[in-house]
Structure formats: C-alpha cells, structure tokens
N, CA, C and O atoms as a Tripos MOL2 file, in Angstrom:
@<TRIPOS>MOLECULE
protein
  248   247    62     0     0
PROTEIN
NO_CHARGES

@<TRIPOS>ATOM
      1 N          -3.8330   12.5740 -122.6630 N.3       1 UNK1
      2 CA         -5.2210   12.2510 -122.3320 C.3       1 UNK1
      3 C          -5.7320   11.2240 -123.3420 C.2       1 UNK1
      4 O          -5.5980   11.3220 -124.5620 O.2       1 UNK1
      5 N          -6.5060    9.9440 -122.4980 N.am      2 UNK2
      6 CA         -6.9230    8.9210 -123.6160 C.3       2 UNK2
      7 C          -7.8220    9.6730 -124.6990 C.2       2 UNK2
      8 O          -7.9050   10.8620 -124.3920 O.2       2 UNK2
      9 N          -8.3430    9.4470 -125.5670 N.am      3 UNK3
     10 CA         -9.5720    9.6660 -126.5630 C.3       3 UNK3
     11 C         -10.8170    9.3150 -126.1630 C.2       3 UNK3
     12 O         -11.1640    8.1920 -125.7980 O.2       3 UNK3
     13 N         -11.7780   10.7220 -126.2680 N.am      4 UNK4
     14 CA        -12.2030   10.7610 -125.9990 C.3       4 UNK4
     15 C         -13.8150   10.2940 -126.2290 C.2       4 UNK4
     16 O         -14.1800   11.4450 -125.9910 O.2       4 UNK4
     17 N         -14.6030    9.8600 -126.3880 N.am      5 UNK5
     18 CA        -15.8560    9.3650 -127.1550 C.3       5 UNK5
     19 C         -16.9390   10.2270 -126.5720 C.2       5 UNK5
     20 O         -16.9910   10.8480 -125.5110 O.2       5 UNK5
     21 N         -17.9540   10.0640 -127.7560 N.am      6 UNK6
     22 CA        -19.2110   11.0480 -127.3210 C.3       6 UNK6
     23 C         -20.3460   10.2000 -127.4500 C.2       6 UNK6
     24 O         -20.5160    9.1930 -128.1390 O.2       6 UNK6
     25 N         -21.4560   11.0950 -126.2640 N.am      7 UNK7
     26 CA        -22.0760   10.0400 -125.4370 C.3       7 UNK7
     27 C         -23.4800   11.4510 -125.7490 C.2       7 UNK7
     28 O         -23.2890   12.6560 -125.5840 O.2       7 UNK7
     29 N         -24.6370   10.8800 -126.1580 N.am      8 UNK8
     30 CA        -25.8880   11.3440 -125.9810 C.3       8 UNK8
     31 C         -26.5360   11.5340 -124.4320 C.2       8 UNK8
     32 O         -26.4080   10.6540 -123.5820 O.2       8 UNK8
     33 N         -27.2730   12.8460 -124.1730 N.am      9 UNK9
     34 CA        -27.9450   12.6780 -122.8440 C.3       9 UNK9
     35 C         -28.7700   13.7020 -122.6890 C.2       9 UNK9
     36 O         -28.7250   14.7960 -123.2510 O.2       9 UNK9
     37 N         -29.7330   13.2000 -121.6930 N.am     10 UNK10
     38 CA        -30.9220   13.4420 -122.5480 C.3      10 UNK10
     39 C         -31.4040   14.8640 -120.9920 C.2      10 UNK10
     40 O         -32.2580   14.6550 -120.1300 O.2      10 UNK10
     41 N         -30.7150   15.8970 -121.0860 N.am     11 UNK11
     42 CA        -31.3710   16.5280 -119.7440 C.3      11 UNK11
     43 C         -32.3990   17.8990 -119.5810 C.2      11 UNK11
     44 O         -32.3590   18.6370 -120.5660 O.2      11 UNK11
     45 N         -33.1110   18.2430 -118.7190 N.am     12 UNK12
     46 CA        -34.0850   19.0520 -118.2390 C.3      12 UNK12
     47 C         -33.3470   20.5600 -118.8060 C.2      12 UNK12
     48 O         -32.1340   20.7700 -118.8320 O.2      12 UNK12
     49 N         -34.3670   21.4630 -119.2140 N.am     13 UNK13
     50 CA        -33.6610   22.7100 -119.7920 C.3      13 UNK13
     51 C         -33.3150   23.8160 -118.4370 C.2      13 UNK13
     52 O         -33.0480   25.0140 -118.5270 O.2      13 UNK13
     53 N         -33.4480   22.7570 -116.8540 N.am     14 UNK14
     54 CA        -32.8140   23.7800 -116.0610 C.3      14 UNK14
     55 C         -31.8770   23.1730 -116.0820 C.2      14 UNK14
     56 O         -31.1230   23.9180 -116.7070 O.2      14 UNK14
     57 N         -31.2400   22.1710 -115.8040 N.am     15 UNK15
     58 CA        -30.1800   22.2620 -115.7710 C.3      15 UNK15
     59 C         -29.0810   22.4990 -116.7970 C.2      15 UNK15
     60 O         -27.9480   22.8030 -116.4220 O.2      15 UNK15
     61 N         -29.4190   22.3550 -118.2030 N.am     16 UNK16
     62 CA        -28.7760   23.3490 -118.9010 C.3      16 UNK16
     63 C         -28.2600   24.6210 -118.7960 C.2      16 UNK16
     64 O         -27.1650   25.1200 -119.0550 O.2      16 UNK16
     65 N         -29.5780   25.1380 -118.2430 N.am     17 UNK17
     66 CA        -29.5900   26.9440 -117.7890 C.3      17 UNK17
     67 C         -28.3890   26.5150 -116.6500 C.2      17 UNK17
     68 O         -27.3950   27.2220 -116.8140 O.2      17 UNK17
     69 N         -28.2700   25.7440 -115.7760 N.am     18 UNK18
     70 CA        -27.4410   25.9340 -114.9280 C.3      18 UNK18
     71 C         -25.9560   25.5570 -115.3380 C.2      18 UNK18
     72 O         -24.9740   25.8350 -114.6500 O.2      18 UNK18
     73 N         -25.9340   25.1160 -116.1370 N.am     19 UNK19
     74 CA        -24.5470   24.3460 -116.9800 C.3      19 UNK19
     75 C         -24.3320   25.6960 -117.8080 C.2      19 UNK19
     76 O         -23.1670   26.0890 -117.8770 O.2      19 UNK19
     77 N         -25.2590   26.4050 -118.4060 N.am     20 UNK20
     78 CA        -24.5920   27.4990 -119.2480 C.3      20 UNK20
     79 C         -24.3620   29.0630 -118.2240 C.2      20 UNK20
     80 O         -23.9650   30.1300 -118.6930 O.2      20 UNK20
     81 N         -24.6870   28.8470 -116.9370 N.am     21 UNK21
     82 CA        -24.5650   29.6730 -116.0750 C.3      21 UNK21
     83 C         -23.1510   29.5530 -115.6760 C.2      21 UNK21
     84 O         -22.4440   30.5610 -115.6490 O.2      21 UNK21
     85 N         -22.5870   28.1370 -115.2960 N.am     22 UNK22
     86 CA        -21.3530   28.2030 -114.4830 C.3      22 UNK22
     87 C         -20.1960   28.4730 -116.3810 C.2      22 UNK22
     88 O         -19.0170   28.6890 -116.6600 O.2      22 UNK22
     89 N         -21.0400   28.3440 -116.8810 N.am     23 UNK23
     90 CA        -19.8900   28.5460 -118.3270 C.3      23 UNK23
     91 C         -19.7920   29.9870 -118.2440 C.2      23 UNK23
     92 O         -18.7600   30.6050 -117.9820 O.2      23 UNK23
     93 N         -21.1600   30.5830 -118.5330 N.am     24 UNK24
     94 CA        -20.7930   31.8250 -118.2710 C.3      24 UNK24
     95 C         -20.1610   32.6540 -117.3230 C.2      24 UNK24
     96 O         -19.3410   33.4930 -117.6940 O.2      24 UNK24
     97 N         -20.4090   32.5290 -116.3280 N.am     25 UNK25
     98 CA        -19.4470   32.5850 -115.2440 C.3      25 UNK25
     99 C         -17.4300   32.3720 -114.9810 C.2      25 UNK25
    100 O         -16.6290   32.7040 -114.1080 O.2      25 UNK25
    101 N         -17.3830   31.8350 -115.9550 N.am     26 UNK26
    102 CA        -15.7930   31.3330 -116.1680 C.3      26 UNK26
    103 C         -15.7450   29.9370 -115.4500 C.2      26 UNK26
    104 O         -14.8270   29.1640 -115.7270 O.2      26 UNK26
    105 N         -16.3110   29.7350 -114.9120 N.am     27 UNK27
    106 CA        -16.2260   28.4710 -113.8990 C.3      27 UNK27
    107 C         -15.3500   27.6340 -114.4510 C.2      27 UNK27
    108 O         -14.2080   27.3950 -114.0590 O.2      27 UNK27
    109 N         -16.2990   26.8920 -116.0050 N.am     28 UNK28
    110 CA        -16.0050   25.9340 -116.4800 C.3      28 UNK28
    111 C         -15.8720   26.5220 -118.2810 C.2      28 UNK28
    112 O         -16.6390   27.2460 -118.9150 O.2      28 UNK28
    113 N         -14.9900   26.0680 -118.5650 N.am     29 UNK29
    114 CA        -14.7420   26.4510 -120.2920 C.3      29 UNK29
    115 C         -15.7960   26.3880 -121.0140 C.2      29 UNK29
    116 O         -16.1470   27.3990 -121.6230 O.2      29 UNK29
    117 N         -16.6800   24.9640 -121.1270 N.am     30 UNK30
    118 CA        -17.5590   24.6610 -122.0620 C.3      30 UNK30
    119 C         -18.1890   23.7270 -120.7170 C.2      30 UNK30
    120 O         -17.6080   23.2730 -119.7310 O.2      30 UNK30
    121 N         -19.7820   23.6540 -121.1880 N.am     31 UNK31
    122 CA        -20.6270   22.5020 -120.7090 C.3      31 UNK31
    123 C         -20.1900   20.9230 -120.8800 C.2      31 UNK31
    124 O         -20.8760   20.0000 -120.4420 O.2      31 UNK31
    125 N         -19.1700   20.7810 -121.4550 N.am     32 UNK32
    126 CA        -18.8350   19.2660 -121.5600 C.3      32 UNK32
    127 C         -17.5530   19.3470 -120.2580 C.2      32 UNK32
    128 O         -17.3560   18.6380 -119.2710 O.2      32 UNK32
    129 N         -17.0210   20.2490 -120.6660 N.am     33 UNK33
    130 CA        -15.7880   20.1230 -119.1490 C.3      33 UNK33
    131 C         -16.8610   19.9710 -117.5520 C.2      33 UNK33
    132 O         -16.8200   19.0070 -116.7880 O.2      33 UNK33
    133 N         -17.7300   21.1840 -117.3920 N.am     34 UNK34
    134 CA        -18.5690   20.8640 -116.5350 C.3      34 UNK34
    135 C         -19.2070   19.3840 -116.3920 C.2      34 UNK34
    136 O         -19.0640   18.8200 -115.3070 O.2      34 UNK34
    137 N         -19.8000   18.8250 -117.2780 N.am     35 UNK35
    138 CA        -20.4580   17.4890 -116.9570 C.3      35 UNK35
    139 C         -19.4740   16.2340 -116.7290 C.2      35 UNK35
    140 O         -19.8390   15.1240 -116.3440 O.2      35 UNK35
    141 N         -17.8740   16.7040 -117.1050 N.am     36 UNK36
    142 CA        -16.6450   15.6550 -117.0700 C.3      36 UNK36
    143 C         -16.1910   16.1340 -115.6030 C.2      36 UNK36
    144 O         -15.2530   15.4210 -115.2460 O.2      36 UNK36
    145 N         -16.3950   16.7220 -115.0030 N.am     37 UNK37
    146 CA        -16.2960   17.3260 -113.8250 C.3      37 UNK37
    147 C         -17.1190   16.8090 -112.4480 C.2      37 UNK37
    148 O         -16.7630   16.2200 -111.4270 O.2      37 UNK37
    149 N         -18.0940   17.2070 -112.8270 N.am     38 UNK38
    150 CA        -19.3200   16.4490 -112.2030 C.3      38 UNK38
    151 C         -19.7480   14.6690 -112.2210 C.2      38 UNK38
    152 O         -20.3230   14.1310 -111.2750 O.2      38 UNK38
    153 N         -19.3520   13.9720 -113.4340 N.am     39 UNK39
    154 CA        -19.2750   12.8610 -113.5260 C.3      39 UNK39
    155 C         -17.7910   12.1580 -112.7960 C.2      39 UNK39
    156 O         -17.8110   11.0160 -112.3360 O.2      39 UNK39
    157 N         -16.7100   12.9090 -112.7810 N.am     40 UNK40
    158 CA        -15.6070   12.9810 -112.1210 C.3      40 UNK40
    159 C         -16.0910   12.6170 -110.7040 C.2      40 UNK40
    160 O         -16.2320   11.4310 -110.4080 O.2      40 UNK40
    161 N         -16.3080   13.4420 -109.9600 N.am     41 UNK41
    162 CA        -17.2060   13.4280 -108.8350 C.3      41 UNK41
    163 C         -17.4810   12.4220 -107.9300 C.2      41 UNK41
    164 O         -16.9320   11.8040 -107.0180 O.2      41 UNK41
    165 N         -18.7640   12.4990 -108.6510 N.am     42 UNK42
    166 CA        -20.0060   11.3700 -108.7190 C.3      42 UNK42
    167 C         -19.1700    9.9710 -108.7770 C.2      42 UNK42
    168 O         -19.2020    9.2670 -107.7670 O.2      42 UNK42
    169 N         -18.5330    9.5980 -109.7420 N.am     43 UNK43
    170 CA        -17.6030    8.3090 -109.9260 C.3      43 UNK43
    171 C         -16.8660    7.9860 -108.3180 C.2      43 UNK43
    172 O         -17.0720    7.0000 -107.6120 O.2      43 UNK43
    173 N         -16.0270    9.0790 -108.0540 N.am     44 UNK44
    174 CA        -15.1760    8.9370 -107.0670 C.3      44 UNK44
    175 C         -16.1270    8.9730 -105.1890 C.2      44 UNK44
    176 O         -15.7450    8.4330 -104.1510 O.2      44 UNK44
    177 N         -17.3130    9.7720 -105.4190 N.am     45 UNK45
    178 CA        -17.9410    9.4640 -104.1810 C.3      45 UNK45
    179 C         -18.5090    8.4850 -104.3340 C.2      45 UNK45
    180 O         -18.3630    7.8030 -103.3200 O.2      45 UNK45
    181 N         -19.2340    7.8900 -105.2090 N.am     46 UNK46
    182 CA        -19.6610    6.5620 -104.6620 C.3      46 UNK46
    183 C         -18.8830    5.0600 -105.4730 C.2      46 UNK46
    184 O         -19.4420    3.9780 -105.6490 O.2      46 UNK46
    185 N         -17.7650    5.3540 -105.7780 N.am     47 UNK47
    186 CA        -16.9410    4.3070 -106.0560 C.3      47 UNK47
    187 C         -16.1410    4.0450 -104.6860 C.2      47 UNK47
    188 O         -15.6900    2.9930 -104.2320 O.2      47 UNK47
    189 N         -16.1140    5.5600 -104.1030 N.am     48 UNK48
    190 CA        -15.2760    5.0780 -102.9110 C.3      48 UNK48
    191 C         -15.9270    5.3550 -101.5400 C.2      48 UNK48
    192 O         -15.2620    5.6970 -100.5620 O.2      48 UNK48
    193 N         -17.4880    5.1610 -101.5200 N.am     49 UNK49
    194 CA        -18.5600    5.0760 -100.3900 C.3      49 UNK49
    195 C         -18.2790    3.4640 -100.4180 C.2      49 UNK49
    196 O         -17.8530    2.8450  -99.4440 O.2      49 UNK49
    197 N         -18.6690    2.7230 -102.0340 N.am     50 UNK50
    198 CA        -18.0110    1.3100 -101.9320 C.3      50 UNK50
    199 C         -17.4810    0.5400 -101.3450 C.2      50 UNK50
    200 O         -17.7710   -0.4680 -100.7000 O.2      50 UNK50
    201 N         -16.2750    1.3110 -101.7170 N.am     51 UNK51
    202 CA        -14.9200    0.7700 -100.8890 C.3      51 UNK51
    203 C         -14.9500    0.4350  -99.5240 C.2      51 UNK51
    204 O         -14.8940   -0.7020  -99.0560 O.2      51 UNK51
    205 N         -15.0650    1.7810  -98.7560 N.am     52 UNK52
    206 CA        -15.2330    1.7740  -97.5700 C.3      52 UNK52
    207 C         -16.3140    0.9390  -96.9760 C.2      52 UNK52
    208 O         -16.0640    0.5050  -95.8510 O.2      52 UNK52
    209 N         -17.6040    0.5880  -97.5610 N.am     53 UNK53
    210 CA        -18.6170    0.1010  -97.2080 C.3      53 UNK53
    211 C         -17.9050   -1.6240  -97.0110 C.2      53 UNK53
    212 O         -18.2120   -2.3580  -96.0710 O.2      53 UNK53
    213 N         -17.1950   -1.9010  -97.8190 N.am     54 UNK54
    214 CA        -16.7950   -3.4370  -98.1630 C.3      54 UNK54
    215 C         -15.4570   -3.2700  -97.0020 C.2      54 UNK54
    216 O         -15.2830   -4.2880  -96.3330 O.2      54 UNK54
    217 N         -14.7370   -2.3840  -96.7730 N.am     55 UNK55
    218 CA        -13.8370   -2.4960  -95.4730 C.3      55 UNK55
    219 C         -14.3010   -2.1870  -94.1890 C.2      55 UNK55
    220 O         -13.3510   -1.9970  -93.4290 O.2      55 UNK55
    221 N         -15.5700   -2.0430  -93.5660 N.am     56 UNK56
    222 CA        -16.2550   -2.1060  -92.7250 C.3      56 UNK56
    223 C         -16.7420   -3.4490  -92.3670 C.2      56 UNK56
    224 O         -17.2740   -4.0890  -93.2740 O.2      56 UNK56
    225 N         -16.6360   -4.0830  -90.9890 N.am     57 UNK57
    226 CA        -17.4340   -5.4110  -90.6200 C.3      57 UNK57
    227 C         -19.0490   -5.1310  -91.0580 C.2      57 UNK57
    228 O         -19.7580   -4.1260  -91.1220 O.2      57 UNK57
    229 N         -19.2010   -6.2980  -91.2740 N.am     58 UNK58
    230 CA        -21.2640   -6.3550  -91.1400 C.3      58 UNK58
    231 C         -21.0670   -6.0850  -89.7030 C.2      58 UNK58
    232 O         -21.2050   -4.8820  -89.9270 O.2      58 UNK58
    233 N         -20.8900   -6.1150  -88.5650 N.am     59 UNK59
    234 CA        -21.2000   -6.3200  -87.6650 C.3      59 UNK59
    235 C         -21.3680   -4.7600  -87.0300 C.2      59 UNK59
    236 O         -22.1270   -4.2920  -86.1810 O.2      59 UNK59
    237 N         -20.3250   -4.2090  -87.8280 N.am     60 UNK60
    238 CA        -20.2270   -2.6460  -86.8640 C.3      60 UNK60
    239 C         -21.5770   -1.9730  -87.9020 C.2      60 UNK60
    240 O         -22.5840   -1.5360  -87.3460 O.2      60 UNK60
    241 N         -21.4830   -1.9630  -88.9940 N.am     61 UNK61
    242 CA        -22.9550   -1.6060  -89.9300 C.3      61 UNK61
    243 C         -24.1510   -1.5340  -89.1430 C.2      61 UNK61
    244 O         -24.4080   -0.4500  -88.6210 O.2      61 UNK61
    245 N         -24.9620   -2.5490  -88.9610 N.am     62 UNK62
    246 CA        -25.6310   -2.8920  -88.4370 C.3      62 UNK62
    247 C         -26.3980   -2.5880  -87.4740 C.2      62 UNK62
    248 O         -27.2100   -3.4090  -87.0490 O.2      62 UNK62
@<TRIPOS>BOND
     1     1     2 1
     2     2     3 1
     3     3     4 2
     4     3     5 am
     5     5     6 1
     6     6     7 1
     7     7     8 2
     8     7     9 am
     9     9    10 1
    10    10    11 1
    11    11    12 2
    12    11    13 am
    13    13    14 1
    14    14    15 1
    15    15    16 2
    16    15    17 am
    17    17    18 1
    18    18    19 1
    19    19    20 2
    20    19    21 am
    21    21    22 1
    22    22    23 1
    23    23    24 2
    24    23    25 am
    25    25    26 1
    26    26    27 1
    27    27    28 2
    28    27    29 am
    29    29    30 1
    30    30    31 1
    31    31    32 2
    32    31    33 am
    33    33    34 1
    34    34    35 1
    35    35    36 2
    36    35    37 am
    37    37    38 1
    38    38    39 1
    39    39    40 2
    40    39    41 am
    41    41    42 1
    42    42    43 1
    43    43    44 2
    44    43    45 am
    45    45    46 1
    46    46    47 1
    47    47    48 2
    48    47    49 am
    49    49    50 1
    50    50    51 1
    51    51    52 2
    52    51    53 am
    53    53    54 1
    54    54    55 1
    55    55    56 2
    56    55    57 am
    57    57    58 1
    58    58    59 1
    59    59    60 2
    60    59    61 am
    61    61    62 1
    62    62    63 1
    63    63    64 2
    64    63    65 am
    65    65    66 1
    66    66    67 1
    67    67    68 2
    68    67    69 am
    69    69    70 1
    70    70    71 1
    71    71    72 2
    72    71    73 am
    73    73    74 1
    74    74    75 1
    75    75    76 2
    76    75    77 am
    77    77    78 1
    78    78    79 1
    79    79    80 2
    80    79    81 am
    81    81    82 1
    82    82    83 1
    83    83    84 2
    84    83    85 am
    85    85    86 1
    86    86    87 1
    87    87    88 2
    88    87    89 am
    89    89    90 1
    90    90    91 1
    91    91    92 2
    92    91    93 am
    93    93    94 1
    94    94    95 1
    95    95    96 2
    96    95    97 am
    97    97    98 1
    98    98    99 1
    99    99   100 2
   100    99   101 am
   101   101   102 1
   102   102   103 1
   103   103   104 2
   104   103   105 am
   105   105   106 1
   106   106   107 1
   107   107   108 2
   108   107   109 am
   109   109   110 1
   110   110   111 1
   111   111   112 2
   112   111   113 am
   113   113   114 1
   114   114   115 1
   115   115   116 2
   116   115   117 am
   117   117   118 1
   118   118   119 1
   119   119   120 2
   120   119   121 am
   121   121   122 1
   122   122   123 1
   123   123   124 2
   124   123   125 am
   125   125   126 1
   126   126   127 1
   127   127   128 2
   128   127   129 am
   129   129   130 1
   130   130   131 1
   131   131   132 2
   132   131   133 am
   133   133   134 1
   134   134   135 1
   135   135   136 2
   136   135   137 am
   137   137   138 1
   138   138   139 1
   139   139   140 2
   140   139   141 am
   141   141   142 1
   142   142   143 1
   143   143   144 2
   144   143   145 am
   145   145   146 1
   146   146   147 1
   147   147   148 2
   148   147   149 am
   149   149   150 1
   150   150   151 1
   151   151   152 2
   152   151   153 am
   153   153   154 1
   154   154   155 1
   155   155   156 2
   156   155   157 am
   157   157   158 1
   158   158   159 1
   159   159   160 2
   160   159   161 am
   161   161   162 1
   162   162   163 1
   163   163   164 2
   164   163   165 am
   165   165   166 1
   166   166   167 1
   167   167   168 2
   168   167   169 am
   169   169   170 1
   170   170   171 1
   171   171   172 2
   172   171   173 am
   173   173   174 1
   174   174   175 1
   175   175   176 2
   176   175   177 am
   177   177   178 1
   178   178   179 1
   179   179   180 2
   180   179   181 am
   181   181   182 1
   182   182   183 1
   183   183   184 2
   184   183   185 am
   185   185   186 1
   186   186   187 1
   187   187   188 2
   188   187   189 am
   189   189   190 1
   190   190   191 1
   191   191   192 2
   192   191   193 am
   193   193   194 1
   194   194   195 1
   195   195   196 2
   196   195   197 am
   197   197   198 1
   198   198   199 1
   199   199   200 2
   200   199   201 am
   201   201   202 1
   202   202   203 1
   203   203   204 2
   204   203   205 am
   205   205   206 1
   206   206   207 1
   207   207   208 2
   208   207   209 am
   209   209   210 1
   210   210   211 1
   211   211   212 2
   212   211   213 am
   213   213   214 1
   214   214   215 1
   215   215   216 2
   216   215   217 am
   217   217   218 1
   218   218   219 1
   219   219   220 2
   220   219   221 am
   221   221   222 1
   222   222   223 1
   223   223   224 2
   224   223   225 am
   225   225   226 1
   226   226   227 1
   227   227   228 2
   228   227   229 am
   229   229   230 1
   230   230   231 1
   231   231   232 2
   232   231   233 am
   233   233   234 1
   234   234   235 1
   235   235   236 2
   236   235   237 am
   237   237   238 1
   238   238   239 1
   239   239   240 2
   240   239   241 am
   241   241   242 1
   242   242   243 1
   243   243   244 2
   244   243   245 am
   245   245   246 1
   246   246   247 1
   247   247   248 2
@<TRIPOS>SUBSTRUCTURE
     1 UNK1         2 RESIDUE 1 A UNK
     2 UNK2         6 RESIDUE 1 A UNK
     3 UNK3        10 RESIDUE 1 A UNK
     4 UNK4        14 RESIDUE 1 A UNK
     5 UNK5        18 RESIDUE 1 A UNK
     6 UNK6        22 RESIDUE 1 A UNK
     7 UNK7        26 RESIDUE 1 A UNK
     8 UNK8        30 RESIDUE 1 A UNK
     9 UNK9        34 RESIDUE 1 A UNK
    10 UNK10       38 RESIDUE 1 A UNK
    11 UNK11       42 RESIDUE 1 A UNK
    12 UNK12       46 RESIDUE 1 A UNK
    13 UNK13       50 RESIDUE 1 A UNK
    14 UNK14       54 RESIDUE 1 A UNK
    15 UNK15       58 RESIDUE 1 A UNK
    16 UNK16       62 RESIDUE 1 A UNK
    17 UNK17       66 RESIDUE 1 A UNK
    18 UNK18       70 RESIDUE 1 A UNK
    19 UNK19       74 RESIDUE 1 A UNK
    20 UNK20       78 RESIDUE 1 A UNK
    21 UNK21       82 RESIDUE 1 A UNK
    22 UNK22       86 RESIDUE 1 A UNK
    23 UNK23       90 RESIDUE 1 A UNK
    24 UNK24       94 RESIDUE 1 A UNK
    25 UNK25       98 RESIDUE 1 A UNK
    26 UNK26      102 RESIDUE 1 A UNK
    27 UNK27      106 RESIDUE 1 A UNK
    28 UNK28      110 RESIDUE 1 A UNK
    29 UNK29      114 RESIDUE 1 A UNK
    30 UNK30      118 RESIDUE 1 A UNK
    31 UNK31      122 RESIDUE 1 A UNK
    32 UNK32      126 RESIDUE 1 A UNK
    33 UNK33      130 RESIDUE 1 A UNK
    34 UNK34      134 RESIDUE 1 A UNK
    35 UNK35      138 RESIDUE 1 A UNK
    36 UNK36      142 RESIDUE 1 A UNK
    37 UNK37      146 RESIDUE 1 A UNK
    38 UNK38      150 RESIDUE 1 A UNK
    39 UNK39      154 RESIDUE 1 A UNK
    40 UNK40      158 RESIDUE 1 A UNK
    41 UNK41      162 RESIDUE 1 A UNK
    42 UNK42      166 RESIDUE 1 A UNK
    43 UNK43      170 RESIDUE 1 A UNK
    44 UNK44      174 RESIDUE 1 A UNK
    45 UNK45      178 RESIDUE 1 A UNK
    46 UNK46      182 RESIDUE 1 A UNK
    47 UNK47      186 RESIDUE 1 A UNK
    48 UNK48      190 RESIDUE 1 A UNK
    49 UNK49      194 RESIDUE 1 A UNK
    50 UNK50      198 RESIDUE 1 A UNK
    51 UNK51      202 RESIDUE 1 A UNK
    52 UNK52      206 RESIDUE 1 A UNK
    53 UNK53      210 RESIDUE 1 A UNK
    54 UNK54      214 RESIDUE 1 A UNK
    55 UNK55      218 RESIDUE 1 A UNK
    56 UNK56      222 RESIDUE 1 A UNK
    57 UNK57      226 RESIDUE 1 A UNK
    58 UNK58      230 RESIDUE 1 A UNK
    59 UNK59      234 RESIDUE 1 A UNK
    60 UNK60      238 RESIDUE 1 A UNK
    61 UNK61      242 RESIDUE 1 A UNK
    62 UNK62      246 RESIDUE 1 A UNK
C-alpha cells in the first residue's frame, strides 16, 4: 500500500456519531478506514458517471 498522508476535515458532530456508530458496530475498524471507504466510493461513482457521460452521443442525452 502507497503511503499514506493526512488530511484535515472539518465535519458535523452527526456524522461523527454516525462514523463512531458503524465503528462500533464492527463495520469498520477505525473512522479513518470508514471515510477511505466512503471516499473510495464517491471517487468511483462519479469518476465513472464521467466516463459514461463522455461515451454517450450529445444527441441521445438530450
């Protein structure tokens, strides 16, 4: 696994509560695996809504 860097962010104390819920839960190990998870995600649905958007004609869009 490359190295990893740490990144400040700045979020609402529910969703914390909900990040320390799925920890507690076993879900996820720690709140940083959860948010590498979720950013995982997020990257891949709309990196590859993208994609698809750019291999579609304008014409059928439309």
């Amino acid at each position: 696994m490359s190295r990893m860097k740490i990144i400040s962010v700045q979020l609402p104390q529910s969703l914390i509560h909900g990040l320390d819920a799925l920890v507690k839960r076993g879900i996820y190990p720690n709140r940083s695996e959860a948010i590498r998870v979720a950013i995982r995600e997020l990257l891949k649905k709309e990196l590859y809504k993208e994609e698809i958007q750019e291999e579609i004609p304008e014409y059928v869009v439309k």
